[in-house]
C-alpha positions in Angstrom: 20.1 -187.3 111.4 20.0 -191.0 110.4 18.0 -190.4 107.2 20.7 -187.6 106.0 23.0 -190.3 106.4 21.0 -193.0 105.8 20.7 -190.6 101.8 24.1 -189.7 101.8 25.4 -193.4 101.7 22.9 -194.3 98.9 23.8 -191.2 96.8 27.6 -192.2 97.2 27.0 -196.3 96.1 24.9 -195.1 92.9 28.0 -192.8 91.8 30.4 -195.9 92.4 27.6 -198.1 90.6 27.0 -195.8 87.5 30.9 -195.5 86.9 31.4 -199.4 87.1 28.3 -199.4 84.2 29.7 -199.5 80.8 28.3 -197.4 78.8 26.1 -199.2 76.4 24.7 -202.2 77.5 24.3 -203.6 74.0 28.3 -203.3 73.3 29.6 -206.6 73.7 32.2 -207.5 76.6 35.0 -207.9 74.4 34.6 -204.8 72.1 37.7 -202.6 72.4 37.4 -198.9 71.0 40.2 -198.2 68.9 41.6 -194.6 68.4 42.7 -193.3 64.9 45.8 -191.0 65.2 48.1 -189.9 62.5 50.7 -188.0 62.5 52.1 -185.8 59.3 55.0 -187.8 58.5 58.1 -185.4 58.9 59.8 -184.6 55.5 63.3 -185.1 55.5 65.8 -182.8 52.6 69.0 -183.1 52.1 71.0 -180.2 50.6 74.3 -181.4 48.7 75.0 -179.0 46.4 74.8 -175.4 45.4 76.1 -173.5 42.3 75.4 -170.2 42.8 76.2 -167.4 40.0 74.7 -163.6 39.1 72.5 -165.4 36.6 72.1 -168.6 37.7 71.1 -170.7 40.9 71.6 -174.5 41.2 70.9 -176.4 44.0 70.6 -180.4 44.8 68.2 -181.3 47.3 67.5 -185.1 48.1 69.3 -185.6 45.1 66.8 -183.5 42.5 68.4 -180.8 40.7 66.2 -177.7 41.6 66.5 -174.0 40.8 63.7 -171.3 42.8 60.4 -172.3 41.5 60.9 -176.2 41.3 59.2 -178.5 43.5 61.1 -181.3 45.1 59.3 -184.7 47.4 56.3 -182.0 48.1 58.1 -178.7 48.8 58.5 -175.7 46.8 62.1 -174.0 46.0 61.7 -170.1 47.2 65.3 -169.3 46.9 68.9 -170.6 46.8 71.3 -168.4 48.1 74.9 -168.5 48.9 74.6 -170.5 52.2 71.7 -173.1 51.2 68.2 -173.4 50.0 64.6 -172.0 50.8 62.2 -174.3 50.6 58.1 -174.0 51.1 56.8 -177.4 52.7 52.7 -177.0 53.2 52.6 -173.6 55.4 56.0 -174.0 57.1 59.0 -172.6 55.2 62.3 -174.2 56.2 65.8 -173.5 55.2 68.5 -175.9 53.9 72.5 -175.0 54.7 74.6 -176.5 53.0 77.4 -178.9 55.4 81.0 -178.0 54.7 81.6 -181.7 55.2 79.2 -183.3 53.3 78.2 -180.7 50.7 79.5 -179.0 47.4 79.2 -175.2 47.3 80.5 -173.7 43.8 80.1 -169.8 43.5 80.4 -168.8 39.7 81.1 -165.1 38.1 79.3 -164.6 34.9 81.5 -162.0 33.9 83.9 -162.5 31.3 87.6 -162.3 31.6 89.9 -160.7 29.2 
């Protein structure tokens, strides 16, 4: 009984031993590990205006003139409706309304008047 102890008290001090060990005894004392992170920087648009027509679709977004197939700061221009803009940013798609308070919306008919 006292050598099951007697083992059991010696197997506990070489797990408290081994996690007081660092790692590598060649690594000097003062060497700190450093951790690269980064982070996708969150792209910001800004939708200010839309002129909207039959045959034609203005928008401005972060102050860029765009119509659908333009690229603006990295993103694509999918479609400009009515309400705002369509944009493609990597492999997220995100939509643009425009803000009755900040924003210009200007909806056209092509047809002509007589």
């Amino acid at each position: 009984m006292r050598n099951l102890i007697l083992a059991g008290a010696v197997v506990l001090s070489m797990q408290v031993s081994a996690n007081e060990l660092p790692g590598d005894p060649t690594r000097p004392t003062a060497y700190k590990t450093v951790v690269k992170t980064t982070q996708v920087a969150k792209r910001h648009f800004t939708l200010s205006y839309l002129m909207v027509g039959e045959k034609r679709r203005v928008a401005v977004v972060n102050g860029q003139q765009v119509v659908p197939g333009s690229r603006v700061d990295g993103a694509r221009v999918l479609t400009i409706t009515p309400d705002g803009v369509r944009l493609q940013v990597g492999n997220q798609r995100r939509t643009l309304l425009i803000n009755k308070q900040t924003g210009f919306k200007k909806e056209l008919s092509d047809r002509k008047r007589n």
